[in-house]
C-alpha positions as CSV (number, residue, x, y, z in Angstrom):
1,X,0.0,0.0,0.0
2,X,0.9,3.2,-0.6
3,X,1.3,6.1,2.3
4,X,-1.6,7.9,3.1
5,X,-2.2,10.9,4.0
6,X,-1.4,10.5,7.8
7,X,1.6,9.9,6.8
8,X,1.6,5.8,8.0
9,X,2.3,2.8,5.0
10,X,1.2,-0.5,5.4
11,X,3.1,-3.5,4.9
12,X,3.3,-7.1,4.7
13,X,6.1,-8.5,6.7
14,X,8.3,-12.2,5.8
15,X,5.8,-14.0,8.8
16,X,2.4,-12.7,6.6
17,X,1.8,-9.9,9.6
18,X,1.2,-6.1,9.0
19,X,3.4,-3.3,10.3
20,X,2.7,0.3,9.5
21,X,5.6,2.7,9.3
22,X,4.9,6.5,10.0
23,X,6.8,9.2,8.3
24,X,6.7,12.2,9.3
25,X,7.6,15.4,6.6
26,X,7.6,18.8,8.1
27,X,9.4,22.0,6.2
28,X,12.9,23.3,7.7
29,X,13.3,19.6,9.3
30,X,15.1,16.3,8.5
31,X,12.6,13.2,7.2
32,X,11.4,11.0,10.2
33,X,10.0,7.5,10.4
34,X,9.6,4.4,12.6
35,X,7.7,1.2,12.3
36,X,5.1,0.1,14.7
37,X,2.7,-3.4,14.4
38,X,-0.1,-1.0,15.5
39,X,-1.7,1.6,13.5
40,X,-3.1,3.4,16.5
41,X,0.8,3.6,17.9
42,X,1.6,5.0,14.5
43,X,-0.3,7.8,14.3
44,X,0.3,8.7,18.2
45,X,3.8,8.9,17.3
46,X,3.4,11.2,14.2
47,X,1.4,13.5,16.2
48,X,3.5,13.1,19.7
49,X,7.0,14.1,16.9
50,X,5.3,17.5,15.0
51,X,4.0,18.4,18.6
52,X,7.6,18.1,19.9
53,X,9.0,19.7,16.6
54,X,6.6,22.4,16.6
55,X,7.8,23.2,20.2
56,X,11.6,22.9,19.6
57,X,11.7,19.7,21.7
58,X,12.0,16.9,19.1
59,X,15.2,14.5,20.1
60,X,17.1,14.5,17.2
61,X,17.7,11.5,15.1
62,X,21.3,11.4,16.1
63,X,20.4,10.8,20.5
64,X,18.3,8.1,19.4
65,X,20.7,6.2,17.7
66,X,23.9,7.1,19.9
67,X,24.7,5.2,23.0
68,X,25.7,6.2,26.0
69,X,29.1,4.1,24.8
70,X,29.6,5.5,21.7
71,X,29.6,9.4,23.4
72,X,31.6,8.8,26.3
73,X,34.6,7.4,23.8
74,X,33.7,10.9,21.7
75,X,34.0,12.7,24.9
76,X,37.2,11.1,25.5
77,X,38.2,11.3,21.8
78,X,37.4,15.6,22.1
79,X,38.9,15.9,25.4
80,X,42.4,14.4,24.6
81,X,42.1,11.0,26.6
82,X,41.9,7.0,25.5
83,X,39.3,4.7,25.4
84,X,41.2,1.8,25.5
85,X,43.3,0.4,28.3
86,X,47.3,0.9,28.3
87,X,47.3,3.8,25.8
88,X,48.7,7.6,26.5
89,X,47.0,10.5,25.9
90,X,48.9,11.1,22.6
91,X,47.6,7.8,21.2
92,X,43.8,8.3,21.6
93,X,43.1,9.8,18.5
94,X,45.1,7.8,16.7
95,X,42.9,4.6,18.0
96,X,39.6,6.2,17.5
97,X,40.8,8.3,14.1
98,X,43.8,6.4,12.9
99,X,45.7,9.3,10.8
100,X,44.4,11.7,13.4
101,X,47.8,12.1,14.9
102,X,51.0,12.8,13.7
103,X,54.3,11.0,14.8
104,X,55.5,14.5,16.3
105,X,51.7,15.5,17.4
106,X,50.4,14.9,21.0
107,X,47.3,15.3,22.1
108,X,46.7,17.0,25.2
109,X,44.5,17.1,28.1
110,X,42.6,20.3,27.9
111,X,41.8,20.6,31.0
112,X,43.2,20.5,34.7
113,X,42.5,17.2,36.6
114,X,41.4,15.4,33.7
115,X,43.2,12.0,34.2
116,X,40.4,11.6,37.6
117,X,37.8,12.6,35.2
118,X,38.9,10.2,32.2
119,X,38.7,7.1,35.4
120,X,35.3,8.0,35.6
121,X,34.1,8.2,32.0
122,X,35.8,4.8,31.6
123,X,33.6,3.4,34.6
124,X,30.7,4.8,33.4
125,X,32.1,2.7,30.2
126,X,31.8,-0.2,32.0
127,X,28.7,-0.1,33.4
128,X,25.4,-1.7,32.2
129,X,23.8,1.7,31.0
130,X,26.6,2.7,28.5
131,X,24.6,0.6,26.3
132,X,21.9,2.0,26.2
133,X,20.7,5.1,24.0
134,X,21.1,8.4,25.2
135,X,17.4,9.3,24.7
136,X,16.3,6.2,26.5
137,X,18.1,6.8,29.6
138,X,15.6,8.4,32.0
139,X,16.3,9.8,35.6
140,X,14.8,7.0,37.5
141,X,18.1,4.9,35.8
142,X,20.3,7.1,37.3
143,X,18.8,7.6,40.7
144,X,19.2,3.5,40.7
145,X,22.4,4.4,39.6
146,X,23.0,6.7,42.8
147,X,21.3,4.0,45.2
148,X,23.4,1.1,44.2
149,X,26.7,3.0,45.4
150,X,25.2,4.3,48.3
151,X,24.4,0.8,49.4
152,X,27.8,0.0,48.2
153,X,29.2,3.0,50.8
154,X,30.6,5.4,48.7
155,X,30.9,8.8,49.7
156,X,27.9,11.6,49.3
157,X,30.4,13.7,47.0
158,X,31.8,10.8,44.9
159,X,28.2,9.9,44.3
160,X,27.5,13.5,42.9
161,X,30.9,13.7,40.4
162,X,30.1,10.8,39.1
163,X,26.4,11.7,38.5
164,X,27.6,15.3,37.0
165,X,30.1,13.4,34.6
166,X,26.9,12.2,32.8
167,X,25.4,15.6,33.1
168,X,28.6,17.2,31.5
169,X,28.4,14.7,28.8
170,X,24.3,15.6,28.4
171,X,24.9,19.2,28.0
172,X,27.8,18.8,25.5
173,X,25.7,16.5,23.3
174,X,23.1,18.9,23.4
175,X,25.0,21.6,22.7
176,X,27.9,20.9,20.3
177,X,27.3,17.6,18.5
178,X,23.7,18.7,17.6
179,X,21.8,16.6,19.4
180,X,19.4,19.7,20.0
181,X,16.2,18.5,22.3
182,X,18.3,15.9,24.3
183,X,16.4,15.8,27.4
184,X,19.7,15.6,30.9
185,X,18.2,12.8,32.9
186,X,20.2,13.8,35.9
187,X,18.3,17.2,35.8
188,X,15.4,15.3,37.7
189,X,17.2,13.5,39.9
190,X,18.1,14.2,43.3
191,X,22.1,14.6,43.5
192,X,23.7,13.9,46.6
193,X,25.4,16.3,48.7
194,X,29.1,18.0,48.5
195,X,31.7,17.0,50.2
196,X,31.7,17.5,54.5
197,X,34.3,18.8,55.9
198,X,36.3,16.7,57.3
199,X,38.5,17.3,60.6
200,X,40.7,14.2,60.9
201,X,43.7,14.9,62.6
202,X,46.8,12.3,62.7
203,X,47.4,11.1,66.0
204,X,51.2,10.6,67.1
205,X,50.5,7.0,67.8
206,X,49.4,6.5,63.9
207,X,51.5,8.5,62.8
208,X,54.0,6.3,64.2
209,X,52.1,3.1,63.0
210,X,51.5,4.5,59.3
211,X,55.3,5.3,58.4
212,X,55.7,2.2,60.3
213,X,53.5,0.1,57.4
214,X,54.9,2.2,55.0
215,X,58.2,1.8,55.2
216,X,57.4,-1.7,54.2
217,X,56.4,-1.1,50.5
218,X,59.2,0.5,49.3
219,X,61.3,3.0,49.1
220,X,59.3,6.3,48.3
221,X,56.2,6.1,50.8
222,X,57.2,6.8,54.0
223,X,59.1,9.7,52.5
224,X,56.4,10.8,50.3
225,X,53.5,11.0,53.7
226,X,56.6,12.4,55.7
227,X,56.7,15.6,53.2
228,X,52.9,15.8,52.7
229,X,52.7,16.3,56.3
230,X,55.5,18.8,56.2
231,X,55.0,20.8,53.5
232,X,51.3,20.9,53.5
233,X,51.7,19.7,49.8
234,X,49.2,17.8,47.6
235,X,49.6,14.5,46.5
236,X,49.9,15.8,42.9
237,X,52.0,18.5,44.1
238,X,54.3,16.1,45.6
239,X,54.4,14.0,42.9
240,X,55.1,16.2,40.2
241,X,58.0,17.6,41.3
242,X,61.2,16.7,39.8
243,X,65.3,17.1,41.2
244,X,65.0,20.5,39.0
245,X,62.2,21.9,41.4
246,X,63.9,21.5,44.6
247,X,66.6,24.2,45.6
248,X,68.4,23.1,48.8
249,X,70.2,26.5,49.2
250,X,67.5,28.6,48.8
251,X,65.4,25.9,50.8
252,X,61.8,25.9,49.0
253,X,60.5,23.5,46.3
254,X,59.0,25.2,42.9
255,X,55.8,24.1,42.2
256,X,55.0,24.7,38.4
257,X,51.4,22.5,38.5
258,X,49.2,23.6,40.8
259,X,45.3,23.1,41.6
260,X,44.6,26.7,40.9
261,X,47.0,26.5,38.0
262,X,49.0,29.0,39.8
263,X,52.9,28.2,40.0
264,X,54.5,29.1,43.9
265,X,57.4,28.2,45.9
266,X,56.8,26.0,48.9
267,X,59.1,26.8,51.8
268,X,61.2,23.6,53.3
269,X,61.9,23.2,56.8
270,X,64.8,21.8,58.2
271,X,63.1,18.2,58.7
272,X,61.9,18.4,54.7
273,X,65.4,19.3,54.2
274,X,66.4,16.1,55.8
275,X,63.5,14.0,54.3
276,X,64.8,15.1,50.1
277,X,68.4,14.7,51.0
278,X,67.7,11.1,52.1
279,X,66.2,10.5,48.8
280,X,68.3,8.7,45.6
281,X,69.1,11.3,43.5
282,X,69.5,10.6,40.1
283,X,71.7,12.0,37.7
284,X,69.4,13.6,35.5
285,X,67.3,16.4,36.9
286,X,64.6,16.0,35.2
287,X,63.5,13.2,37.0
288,X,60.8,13.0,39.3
289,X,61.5,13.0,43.1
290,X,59.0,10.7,43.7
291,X,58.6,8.1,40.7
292,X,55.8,6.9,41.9
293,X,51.8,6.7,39.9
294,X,49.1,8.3,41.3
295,X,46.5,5.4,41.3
296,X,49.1,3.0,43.4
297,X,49.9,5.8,45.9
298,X,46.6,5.9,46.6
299,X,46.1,2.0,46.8
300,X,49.1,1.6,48.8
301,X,48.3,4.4,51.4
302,X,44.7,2.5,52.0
303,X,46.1,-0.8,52.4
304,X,49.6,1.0,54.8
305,X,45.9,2.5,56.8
306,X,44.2,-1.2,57.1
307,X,47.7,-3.1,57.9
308,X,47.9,0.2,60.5
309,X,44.5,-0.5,62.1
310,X,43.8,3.3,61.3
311,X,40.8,3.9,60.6
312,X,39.1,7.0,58.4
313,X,42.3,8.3,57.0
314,X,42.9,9.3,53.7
315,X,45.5,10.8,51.9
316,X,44.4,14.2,51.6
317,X,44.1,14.3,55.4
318,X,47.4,14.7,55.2
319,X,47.3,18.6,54.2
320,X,45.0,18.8,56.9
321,X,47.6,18.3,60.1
322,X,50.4,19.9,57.7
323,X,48.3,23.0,57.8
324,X,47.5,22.8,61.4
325,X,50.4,22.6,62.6
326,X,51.9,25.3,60.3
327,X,49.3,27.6,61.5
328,X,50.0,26.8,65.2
329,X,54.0,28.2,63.9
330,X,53.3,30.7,61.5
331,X,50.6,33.6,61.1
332,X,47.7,33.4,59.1
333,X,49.4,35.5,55.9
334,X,52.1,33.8,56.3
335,X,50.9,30.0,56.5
336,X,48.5,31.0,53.3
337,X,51.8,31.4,51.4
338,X,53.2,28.3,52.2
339,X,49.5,26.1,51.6
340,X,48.4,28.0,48.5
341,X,45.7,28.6,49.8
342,X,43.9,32.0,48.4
343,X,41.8,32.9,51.1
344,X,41.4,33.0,54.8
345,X,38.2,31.2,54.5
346,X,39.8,28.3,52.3
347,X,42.9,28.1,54.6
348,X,40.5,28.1,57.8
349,X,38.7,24.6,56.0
350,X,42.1,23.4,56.6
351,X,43.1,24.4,60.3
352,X,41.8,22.4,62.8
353,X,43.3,22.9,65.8
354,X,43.3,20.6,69.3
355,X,40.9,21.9,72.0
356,X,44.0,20.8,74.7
357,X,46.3,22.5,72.5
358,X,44.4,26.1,72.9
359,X,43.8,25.4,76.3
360,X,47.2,25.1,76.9
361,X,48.1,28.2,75.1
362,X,45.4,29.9,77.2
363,X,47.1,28.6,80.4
């Protein structure tokens, strides 16, 4: 049969059944048309699509046939990173657009703390949804989503990256790979909180215990914890600094990479002093001080923490009792300098001071 003028054909399918495809054919937009094995489901669908097109909220043809897959790798591909296990940064493009990249070309990041954020696209890779299409994800799969690792105890603010990495990737689709009317499922869900702030202080006893532990797995551990809690120094602070960085003379460490993306010089005291020179120093000063990888520092610390019996410590904590105890030796102005930190209000998030300690300064 021919199509009529609602827009539906009939047709025989290879089993002897009928299915009726809809088209639908409006000026200024591209030709539409999907198959139902109801007529009545035909015709709601041609008049739920020039509704939606009429009122600039038809999903184009291009969501509905793109999985959540497919864009993370193109968000990955745009972005500078790797889809694929084992590969740099300079070799993405080259995977997903062989030719992309030259021999001499490298792609890269465009974007501060984008190596976190490519762990969590390729999660999100790896998870049951990816394979679904980006139209046909609704809130209520996300708010599972949110639920699940909950139950699984992760942490409020984890939850909500995670959740915001999918938003992210919404938005861009929406916006620059023409995907105009994408509905963001995570705009009706209910994200979880930010981050509390967190007071844990290092006792002596596990401070003791921890270097203890970690003086077990190798060489650079101990001494990497050691300067974190002298310095007040972030883990990827620490570990980008290379031989070049450090001037023993002049006693302060030059940080070129920093969170705010502003370079400064990080004062050393007399114990830091002692904790670098202790270190093998190669001959070439390029080399890192600590050639260590983000992802097993982090592994290692947890495990030093469990083997420790310390409980609720992370890493980060660190910069906590580095900063409260600078503040206890230096005033505020001066303790902002040496933690980066741009504000009072920022450094103050930090400081967290003993009651018995300001008692006894009271006394």
């Amino acid at each position: 049969m021919g199509t009529r003028r609602d827009g539906i054909q009939a047709y025989t399918n290879s089993d002897g059944s009928t299915s009726y495809r809809a088209q639908v054919r409006m000026r200024g937009f591209p030709h539409l048309s999907k198959s139902f094995r109801r007529r009545t489901d035909a015709k709601s669908w041609i008049e739920q699509t020039r509704t939606a097109i009429r009122s600039g909220n038809q999903v184009s043809t291009e969501a509905t046939r793109t999985t959540l897959l497919e864009a993370l790798k193109r968000y990955l591909r745009e972005n500078g990173g790797d889809y694929k296990e084992g590969l740099h940064a300079k070799d993405a493009a080259a995977v997903v657009d062989p030719g992309a990249v030259s021999a001499n070309q490298k792609i890269k990041p465009k974007k501060k703390g984008w190596r976190r954020e490519q762990d969590r696209v390729k999660a999100w890779m790896n998870n049951p949804l990816a394979v679904r299409f980006l139209s046909q994800l609704r809130g209520s799969d996300f708010a599972e989503y949110r639920d699940k690792r909950r139950a699984a105890g992760r942490a409020e603010n984890t939850i909500r990256i995670e959740l915001a990495m999918i938003s992210k990737l919404y938005k861009t689709a929406a916006k620059d790979w023409g995907m105009e009317g994408l509905r963001n499922p995570i705009q009706s869900v209910t994200m979880p909180a930010g981050s509390n702030k967190r007071e844990r202080r290092l006792s002596p006893d596990e401070e003791t215990r921890l270097m203890e532990q970690l003086r077990k797995v190798g060489t650079y551990m101990a001494p990497l914890a050691e300067l974190a809690i002298e310095t007040a120094m972030r883990q990827g602070e620490l570990l980008s600094l290379t031989w070049a960085d450090i001037d023993l003379q002049k006693r302060i460490a030059h940080l070129k990479d920093t969170k705010n993306s502003e370079p400064r010089d990080v004062p050393l005291s007399t114990r830091a002093i002692e904790i670098i020179r202790a270190l093998a120093r190669p001959i070439d000063n390029s080399a890192p001080l600590f050639p260590l990888k983000q992802d097993d520092v982090i592994r290692t610390f947890r495990q030093a923490c469990n083997d420790a019996k310390i409980e609720n410590l992370k890493f980060h904590d660190l910069r906590h009792e580095a900063t409260s105890r600078i503040c206890d030796k230096l005033p505020m102005h001066e303790a902002m300098r040496v933690t980066g930190h741009k504000t009072p209000s920022m450094l103050m998030r930090y400081y967290h001071p003993k009651a018995e300690d300001l008692a006894r300064k009271l006394a």
